[in-house]
BAKEBA-319235 format. One record per residue: residue number from 0; residue in three letters; x, y, z of N, C-alpha, C in turn. Coordinates in Angstrom, 2 decimals. Each point is the difference from the previous one (the first is absolute). Layout:
<atoms>
(atom NUM, 'ALA', (X, Y, Z), (X, Y, Z), (X, Y, Z))
...
</atoms>
This chain:
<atoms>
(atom 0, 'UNK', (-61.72, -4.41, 17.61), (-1.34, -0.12, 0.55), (-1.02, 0.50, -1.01))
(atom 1, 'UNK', (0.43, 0.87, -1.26), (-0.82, 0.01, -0.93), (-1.21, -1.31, -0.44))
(atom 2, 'UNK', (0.52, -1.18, 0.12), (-0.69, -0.80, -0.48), (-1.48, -0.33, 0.81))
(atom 3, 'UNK', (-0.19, 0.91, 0.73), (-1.30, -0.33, 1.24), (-0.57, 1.71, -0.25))
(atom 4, 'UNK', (-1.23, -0.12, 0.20), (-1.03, 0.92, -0.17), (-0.80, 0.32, 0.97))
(atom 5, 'UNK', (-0.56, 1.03, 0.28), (-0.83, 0.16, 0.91), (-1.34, -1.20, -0.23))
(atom 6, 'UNK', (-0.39, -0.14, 0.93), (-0.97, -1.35, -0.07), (-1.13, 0.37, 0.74))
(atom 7, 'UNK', (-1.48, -0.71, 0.24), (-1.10, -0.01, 0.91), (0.41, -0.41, 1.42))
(atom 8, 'UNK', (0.75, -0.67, 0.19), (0.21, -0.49, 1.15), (0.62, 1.54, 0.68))
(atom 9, 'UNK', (0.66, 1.02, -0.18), (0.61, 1.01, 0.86), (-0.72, 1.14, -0.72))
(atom 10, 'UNK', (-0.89, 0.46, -1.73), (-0.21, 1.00, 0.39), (-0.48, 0.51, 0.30))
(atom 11, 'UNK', (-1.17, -0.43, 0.64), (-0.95, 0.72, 0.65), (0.96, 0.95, 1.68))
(atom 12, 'UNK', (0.86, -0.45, 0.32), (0.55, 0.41, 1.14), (0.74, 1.50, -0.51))
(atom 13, 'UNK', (-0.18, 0.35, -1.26), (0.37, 1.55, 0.30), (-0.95, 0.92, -0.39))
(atom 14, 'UNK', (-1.09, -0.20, -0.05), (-1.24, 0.55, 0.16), (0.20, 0.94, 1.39))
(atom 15, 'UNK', (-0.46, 1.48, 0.32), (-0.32, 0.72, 1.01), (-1.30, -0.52, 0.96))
(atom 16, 'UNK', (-1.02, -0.76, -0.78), (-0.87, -0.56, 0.38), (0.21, -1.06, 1.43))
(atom 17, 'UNK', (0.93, -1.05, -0.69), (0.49, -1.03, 0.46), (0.71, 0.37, 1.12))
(atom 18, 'UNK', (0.39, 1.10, 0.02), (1.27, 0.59, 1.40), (-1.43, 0.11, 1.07))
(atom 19, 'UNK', (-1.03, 0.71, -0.52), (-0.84, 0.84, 0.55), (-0.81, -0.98, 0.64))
(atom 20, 'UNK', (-0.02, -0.95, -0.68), (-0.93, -1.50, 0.94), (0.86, -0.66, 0.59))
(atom 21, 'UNK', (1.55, 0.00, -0.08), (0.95, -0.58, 0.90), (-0.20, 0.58, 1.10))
(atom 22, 'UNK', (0.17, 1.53, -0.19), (-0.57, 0.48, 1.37), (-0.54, -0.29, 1.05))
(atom 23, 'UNK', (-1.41, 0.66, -0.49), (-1.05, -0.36, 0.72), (-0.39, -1.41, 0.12))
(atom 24, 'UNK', (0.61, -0.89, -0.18), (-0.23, -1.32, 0.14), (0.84, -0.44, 1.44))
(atom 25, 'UNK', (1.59, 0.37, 0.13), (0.47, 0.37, 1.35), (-0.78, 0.53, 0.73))
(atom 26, 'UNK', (-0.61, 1.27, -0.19), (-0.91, 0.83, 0.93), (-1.31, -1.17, 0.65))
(atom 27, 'UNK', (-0.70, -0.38, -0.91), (-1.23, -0.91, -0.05), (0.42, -0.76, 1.44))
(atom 28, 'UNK', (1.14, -1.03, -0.30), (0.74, -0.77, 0.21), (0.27, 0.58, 1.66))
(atom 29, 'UNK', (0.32, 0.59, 0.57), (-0.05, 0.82, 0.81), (-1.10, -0.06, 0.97))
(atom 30, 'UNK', (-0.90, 0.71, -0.85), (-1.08, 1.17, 0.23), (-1.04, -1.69, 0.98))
(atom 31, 'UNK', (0.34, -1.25, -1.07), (-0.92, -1.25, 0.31), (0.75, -0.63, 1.14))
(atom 32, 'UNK', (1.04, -0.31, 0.24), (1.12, -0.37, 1.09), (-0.70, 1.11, 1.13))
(atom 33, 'UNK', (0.16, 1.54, -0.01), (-0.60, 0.55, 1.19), (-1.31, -0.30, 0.39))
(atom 34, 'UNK', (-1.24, 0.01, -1.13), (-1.25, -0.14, 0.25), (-0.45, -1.31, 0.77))
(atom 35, 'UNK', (1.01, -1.37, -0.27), (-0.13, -1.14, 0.15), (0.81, -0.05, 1.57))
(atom 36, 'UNK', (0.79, 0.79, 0.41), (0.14, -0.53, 1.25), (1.11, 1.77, 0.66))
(atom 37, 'UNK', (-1.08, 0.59, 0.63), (0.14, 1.56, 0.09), (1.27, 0.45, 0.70))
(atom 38, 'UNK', (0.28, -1.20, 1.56), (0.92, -0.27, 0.59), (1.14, -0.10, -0.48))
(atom 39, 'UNK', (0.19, -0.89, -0.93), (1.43, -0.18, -0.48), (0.79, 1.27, -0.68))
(atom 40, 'UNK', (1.11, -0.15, 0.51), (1.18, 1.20, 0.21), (1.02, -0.24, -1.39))
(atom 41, 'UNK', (-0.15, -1.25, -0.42), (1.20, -0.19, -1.03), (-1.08, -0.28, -1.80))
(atom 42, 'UNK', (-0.40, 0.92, 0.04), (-0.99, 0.16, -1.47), (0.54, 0.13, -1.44))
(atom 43, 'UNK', (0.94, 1.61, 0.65), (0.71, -0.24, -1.35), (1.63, -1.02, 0.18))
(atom 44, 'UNK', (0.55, -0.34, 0.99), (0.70, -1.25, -0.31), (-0.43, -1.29, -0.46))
(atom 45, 'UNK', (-1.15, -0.19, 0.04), (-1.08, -1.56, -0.29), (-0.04, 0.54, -1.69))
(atom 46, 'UNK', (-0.10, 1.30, -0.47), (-0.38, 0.19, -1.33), (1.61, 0.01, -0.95))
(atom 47, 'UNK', (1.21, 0.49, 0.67), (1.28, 0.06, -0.37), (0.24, -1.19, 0.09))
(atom 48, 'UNK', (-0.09, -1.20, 0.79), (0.18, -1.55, -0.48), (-0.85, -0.27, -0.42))
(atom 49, 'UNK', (-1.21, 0.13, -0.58), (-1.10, -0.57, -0.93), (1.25, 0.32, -1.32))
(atom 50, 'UNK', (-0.21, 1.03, -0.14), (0.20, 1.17, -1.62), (1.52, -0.75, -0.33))
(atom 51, 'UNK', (0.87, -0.37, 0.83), (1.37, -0.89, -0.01), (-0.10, -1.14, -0.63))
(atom 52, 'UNK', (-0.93, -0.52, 0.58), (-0.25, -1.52, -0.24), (-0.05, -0.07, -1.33))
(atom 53, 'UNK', (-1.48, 0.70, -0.21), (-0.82, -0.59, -1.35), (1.24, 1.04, -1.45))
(atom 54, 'UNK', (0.21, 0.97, 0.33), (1.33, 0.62, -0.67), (0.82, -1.08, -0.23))
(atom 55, 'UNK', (0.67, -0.65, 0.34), (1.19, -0.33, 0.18), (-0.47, -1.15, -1.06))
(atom 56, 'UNK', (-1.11, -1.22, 0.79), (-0.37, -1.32, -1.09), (-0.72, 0.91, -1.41))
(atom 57, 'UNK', (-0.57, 0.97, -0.13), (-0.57, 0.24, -0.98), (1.32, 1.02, -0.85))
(atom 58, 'UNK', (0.82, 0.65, 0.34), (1.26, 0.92, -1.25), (1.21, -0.86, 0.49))
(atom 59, 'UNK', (0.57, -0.55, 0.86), (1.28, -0.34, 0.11), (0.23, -1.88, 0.37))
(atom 60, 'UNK', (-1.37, -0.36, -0.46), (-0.05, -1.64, -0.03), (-0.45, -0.69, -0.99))
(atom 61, 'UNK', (-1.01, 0.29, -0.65), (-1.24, -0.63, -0.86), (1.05, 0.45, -1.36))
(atom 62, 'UNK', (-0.12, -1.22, -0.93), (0.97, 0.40, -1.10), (-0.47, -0.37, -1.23))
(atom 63, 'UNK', (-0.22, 0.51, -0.96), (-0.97, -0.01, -1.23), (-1.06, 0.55, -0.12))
(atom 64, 'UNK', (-0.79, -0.22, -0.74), (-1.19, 0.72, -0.84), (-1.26, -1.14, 0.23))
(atom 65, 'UNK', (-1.17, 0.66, 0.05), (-1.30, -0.38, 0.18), (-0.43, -0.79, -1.20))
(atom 66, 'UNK', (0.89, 0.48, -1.01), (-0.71, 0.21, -1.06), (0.66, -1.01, -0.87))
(atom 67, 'UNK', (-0.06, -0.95, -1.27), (0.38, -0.58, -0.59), (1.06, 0.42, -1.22))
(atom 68, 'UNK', (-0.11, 1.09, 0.01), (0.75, 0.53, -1.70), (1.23, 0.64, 0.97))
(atom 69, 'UNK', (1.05, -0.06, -0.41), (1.31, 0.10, 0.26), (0.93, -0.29, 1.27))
(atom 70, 'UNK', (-0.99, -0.88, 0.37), (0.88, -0.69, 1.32), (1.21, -0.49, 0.15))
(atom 71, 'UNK', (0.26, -0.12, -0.88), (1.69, -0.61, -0.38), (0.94, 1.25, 0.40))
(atom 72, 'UNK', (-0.06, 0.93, -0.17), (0.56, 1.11, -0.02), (-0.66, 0.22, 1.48))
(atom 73, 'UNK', (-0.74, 0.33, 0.45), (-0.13, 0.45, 1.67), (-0.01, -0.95, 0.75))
(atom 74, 'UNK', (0.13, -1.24, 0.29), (-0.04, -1.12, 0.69), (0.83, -0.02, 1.26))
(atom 75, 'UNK', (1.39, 0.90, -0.22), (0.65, -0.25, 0.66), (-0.02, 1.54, 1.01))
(atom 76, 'UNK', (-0.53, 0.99, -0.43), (0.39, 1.02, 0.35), (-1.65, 0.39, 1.07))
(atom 77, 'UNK', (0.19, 0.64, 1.27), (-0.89, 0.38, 0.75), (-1.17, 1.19, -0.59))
(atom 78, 'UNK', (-1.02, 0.15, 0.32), (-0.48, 1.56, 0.23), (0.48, 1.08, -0.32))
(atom 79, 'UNK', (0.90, -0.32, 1.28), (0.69, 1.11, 0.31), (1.57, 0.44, -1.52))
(atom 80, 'UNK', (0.17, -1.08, -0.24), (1.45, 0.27, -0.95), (-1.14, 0.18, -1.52))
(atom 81, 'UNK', (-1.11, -0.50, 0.00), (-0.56, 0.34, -1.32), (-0.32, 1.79, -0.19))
(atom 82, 'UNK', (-0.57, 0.62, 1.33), (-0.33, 1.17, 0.09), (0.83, 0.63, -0.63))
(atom 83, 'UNK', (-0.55, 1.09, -1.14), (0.48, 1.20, -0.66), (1.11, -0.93, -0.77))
(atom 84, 'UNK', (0.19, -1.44, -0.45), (1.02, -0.40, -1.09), (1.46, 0.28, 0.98))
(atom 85, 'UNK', (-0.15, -0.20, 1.30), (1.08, -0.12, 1.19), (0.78, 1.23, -0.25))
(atom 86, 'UNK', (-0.53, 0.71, -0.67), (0.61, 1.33, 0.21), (0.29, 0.39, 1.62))
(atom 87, 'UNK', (0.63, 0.82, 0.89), (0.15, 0.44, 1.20), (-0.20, 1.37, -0.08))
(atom 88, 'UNK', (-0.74, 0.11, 1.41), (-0.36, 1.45, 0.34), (-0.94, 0.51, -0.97))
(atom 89, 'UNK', (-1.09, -0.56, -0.47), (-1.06, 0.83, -0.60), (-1.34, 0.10, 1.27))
(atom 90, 'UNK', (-0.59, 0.65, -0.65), (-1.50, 0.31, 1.29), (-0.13, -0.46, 0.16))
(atom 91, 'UNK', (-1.04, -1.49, -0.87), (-0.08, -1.43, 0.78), (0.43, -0.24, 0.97))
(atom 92, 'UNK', (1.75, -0.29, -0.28), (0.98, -0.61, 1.24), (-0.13, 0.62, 0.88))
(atom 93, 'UNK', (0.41, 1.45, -0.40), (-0.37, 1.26, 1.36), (-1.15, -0.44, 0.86))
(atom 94, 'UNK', (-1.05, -0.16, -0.65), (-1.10, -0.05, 0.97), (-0.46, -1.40, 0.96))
(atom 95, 'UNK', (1.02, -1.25, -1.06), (-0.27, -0.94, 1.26), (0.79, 0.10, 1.12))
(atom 96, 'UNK', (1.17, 0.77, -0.46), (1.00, 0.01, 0.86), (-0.38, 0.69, 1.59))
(atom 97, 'UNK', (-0.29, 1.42, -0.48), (-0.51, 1.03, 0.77), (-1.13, -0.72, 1.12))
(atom 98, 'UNK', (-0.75, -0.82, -0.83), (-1.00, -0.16, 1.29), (-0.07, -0.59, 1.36))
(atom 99, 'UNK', (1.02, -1.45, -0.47), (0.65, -0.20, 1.55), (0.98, 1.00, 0.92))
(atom 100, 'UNK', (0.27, 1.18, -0.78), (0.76, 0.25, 0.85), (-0.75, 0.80, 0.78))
(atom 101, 'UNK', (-1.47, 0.94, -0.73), (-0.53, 0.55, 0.67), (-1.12, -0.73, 0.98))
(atom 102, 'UNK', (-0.05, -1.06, 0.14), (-0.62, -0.69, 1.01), (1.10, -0.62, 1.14))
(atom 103, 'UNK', (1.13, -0.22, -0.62), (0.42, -0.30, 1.12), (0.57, 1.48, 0.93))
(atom 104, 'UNK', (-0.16, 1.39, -0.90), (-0.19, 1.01, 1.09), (-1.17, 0.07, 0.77))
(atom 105, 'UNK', (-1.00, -0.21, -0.56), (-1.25, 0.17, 0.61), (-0.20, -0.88, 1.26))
(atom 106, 'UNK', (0.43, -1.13, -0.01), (-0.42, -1.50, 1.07), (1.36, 0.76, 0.96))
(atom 107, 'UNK', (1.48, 0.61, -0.57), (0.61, 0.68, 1.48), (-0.72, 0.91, 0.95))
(atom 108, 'UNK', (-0.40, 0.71, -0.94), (-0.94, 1.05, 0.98), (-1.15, -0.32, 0.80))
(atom 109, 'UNK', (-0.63, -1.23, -0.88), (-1.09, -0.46, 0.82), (0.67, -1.15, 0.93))
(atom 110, 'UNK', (0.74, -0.54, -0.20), (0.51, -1.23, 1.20), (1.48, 0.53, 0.76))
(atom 111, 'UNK', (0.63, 0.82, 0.01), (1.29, 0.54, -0.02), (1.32, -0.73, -0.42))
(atom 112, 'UNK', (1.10, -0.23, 0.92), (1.07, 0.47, -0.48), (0.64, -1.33, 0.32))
(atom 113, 'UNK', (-0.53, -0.84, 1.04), (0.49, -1.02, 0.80), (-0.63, -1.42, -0.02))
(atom 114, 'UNK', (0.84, -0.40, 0.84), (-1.03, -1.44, 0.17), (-0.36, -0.61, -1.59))
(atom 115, 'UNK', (-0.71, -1.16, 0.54), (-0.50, -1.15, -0.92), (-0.68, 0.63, -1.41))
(atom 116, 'UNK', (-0.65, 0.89, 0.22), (-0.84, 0.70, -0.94), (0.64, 0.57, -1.11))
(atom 117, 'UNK', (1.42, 0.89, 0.42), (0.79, 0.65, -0.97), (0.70, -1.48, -0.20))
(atom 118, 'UNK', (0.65, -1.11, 0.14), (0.40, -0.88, -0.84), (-0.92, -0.88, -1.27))
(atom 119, 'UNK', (-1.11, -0.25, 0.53), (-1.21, -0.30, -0.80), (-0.27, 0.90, -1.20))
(atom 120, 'UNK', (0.01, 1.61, 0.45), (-0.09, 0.96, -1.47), (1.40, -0.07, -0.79))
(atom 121, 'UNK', (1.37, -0.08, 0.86), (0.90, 0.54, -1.11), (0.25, -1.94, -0.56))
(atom 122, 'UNK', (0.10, -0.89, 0.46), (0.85, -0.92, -0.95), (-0.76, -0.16, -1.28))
(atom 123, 'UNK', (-1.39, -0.14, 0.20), (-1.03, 0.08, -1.00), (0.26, 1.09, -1.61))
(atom 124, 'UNK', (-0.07, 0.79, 1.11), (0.55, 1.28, -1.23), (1.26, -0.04, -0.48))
(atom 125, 'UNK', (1.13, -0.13, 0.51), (1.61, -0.59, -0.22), (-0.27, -0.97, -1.53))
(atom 126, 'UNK', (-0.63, -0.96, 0.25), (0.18, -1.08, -0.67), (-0.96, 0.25, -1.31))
(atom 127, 'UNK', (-0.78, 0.75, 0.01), (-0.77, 0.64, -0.92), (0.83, 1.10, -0.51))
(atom 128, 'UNK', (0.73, 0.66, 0.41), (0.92, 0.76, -0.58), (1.83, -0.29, -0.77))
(atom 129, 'UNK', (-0.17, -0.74, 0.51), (1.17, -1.22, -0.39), (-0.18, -0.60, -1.07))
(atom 130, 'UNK', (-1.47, -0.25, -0.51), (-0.56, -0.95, -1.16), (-0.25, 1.06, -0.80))
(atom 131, 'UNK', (0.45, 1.12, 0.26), (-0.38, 1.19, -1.11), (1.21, 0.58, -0.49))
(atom 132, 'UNK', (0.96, -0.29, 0.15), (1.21, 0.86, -0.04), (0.29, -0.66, -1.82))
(atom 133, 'UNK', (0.41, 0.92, -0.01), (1.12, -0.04, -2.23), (0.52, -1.37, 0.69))
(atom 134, 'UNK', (0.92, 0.03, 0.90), (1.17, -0.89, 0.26), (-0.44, -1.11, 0.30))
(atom 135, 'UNK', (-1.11, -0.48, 0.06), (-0.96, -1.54, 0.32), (-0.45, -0.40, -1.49))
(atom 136, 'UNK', (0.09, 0.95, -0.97), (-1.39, -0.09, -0.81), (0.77, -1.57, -1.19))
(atom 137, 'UNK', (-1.09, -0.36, 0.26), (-0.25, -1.53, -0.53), (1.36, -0.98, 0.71))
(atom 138, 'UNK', (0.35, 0.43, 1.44), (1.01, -0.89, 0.44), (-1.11, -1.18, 1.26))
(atom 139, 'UNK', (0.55, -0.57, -0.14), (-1.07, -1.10, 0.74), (1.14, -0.36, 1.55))
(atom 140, 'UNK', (-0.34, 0.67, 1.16), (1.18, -0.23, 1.21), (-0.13, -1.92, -0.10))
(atom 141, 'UNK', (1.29, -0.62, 0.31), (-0.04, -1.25, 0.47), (-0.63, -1.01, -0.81))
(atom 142, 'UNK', (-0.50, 0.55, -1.17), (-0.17, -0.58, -1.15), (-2.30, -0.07, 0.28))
(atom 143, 'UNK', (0.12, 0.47, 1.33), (-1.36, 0.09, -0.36), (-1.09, 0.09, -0.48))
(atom 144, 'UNK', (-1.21, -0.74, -0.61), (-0.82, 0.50, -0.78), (0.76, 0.24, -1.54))
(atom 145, 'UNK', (1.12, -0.64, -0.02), (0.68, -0.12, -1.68), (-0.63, -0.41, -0.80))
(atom 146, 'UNK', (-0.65, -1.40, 0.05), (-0.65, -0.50, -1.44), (-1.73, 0.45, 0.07))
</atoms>
């Protein structure tokens, strides 16, 4: 994997900055879901399948570079497998990792334990955590999303 470099396309994502507006961008995200409709009970589950979604097509779908100069070499590989030169377990990873999991604690406590609500938070997160593992990395299930 020597032959690949850290690139524009991932490094801005280990910036402290970048964690710090990931944040509060969930929070925002939130904060506008409550303001927009005060009633609704499932806020932070509506924000744990938002943050799934766009996660998932944007580090564990979208494959190549924005950019024209060395596409040959990242073409095939996600976001997510370019991050940190696919090294495993650095902060980066740590920190995308970490965040679904701490939302999908947060949406238990706020929606509990049962019912429709806890299936909606965990498969979401499951499958987001599944697409993160060493043991997936650059394997395509069922040949999916291969070329």
């Amino acid at each position: 994997m020597d032959e690949f470099q850290i690139t524009r396309n991932e490094s801005w994502m280990r910036e402290s900055q970048f964690w710090r507006i990931y944040i509060a961008g969930l929070l925002l995200a939130k904060l506008v879901i409550q303001v927009l409709s005060p009633e609704f009970q499932y806020a932070w589950l509506t924000v744990t399948i938002m943050h799934a979604a766009v996660t998932y097509c944007g580090l564990h779908w979208q494959k190549g570079l924005p950019f024209l100069f060395h596409q040959g070499k990242y073409s095939r590989l996600t976001l997510w497998e370019q991050i940190d030169k696919g090294q495993q377990y650095t902060p980066t990873r740590k920190f995308f990792t970490l965040v679904p999991i701490v939302l999908f604690m947060i949406t238990l406590n706020d929606n509990g334990y049962g019912g429709i609500p806890f299936y909606l938070n965990a498969v979401p997160t499951f499958i987001l955590l599944l697409a993160k593992m060493p043991q997936l990395h650059r394997v395509r299930i069922f040949g999916i999303n291969k070329y």
